[in-house]
TIFITI-750035 format. One line per 10 residues: number of its first residue (from 1); their letters; for each residue x, y, z of N, C-alpha, C. Coordinates in pm, whole numbers. Layout:
<nodes>
NUM) a) X,Y,Z,X,Y,Z,X,Y,Z  ...;
</nodes>
This chain:
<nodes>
1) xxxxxxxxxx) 4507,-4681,-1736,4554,-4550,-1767,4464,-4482,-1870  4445,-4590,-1991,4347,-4463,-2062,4200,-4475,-2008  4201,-4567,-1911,4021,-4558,-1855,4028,-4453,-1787  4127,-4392,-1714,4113,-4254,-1633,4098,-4146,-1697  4203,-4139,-1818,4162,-4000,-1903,4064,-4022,-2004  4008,-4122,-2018,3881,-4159,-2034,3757,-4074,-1938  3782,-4116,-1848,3646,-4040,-1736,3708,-3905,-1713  3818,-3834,-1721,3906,-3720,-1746,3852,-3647,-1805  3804,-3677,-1899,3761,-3645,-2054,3623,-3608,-2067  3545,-3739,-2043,3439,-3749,-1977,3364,-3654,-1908;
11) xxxxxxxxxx) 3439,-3588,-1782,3420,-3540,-1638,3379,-3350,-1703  3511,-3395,-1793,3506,-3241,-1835,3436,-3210,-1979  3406,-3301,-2033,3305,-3285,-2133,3172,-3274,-2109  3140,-3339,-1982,3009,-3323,-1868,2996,-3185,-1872  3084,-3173,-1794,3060,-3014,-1706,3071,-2906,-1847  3135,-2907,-1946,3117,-2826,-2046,2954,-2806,-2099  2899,-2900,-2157,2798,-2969,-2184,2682,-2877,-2108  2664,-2905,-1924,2619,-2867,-1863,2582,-2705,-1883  2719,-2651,-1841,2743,-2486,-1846,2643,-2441,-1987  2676,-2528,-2080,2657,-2466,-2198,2472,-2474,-2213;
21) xxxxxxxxxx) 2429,-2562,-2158,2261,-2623,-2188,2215,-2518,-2041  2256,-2458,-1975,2241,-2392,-1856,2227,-2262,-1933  2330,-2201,-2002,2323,-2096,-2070,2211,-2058,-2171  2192,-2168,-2207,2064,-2185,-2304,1954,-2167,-2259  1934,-2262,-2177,1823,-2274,-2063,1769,-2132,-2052  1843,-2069,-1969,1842,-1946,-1904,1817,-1792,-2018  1846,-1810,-2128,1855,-1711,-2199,1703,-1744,-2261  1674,-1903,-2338,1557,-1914,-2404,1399,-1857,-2296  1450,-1893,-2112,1359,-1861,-2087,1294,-1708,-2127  1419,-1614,-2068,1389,-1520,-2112,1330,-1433,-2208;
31) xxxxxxxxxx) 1345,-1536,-2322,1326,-1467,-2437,1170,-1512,-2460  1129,-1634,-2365,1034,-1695,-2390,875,-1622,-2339  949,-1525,-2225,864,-1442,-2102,827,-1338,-2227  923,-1278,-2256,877,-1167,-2367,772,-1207,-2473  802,-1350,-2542,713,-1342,-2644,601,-1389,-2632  584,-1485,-2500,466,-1485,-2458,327,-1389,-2426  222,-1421,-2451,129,-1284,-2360,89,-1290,-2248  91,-1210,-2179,44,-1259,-2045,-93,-1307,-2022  -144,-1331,-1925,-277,-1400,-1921,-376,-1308,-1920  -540,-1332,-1975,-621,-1217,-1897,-618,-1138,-1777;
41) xxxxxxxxxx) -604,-1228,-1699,-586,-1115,-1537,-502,-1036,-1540  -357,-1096,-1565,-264,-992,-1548,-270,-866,-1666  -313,-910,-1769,-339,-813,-1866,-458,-675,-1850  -580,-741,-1759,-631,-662,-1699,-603,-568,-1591  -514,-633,-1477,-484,-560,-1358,-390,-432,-1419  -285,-476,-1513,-196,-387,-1578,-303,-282,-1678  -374,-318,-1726,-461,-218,-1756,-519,-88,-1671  -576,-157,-1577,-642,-67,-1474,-492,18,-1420  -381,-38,-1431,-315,45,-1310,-269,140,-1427  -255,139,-1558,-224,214,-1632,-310,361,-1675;
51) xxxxxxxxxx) -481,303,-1641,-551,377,-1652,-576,485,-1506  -538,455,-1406,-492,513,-1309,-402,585,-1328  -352,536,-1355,-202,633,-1345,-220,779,-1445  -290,727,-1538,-338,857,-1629,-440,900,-1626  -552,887,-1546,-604,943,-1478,-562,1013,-1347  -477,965,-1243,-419,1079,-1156,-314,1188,-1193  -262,1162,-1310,-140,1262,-1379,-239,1386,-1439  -376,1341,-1476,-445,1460,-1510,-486,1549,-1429  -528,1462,-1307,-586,1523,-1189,-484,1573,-1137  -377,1576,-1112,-287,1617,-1018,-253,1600,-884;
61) xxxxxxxxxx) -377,1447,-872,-328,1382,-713,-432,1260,-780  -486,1213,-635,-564,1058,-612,-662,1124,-732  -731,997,-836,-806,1033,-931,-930,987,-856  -1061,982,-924,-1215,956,-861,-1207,948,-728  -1188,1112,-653,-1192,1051,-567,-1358,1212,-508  -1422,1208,-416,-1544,1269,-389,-1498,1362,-332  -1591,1489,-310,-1540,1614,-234,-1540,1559,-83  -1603,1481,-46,-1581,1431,81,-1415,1389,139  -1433,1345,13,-1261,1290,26,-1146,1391,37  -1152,1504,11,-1112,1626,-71,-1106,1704,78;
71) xxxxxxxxxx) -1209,1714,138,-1249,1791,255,-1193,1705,354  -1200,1547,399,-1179,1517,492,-1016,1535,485  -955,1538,414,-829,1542,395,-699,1677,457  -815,1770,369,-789,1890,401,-754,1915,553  -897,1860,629,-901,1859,806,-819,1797,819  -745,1674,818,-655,1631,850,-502,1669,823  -474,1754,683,-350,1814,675,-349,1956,801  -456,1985,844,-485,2118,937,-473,2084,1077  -498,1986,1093,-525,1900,1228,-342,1913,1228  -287,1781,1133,-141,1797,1187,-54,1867,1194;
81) xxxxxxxxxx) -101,1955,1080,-37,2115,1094,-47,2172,1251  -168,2172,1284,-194,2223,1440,-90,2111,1521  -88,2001,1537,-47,1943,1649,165,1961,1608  178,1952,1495,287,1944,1488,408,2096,1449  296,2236,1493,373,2326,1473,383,2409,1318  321,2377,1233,272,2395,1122,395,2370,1011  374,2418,883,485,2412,822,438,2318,716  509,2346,594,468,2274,428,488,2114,462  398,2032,476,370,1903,479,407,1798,353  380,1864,246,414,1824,94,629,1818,111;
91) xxxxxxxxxx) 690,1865,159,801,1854,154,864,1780,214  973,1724,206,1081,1692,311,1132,1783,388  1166,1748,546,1240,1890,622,1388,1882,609  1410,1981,644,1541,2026,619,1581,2058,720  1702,1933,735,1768,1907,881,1933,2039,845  1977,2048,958,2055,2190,932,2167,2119,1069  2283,2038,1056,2344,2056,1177,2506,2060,1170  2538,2150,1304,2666,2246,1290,2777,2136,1367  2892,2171,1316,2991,2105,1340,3042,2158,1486  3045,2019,1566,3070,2129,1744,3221,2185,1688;
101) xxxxxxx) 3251,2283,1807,3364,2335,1781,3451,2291,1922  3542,2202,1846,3639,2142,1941,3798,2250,2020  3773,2345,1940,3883,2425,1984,3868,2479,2121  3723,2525,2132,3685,2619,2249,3713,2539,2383  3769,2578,2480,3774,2538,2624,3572,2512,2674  3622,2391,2762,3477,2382,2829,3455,2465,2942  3352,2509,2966,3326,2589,3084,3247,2488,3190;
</nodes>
């Protein structure tokens, strides 16, 4: 009898134990990611994309990019303009649809 609430005891002092070194676990990693630095590479790649990014916010689209680039582009917003009926490409369209009207008799 007391060997059972022995392992009773046990069972659930385990699993307390557990939960609790789990919680730990899990939080120290976290805290561990932050205070760490990241490595050269990644410190570099995050560089470059930062310097991108503020470089295209100045420019007001793709940054370094050649008048070639600029022009071929152009033909191609004109091109699909032509094939697709024209209309502001930079936007989303604007779908518009009406509720049938169930009252009316069918003909």
């Amino acid at each position: 009898m007391i060997l059972q609430q022995l392992f009773r005891f046990s069972s659930i002092f385990r699993s307390a134990i557990s939960i609790h070194l789990r919680r730990n676990i899990g939080l120290s990693a976290i805290v561990f990611n932050k205070a760490k630095e990241l490595d050269p590479v990644q410190k570099l790649f995050i560089d470059k994309i930062r310097e991108y990014n503020m470089k295209s916010q100045k420019a007001g689209g793709p940054a370094d990019v050649s008048p070639e680039y600029q022009k071929d582009m152009t033909e191609e917003i004109a091109k699909i303009q032509r094939l697709y009926g024209g209309g502001d490409l930079t936007k989303f369209p604007d779908f518009k649809f009406e509720e049938p009207n169930f009252e009316e008799p069918q003909k």
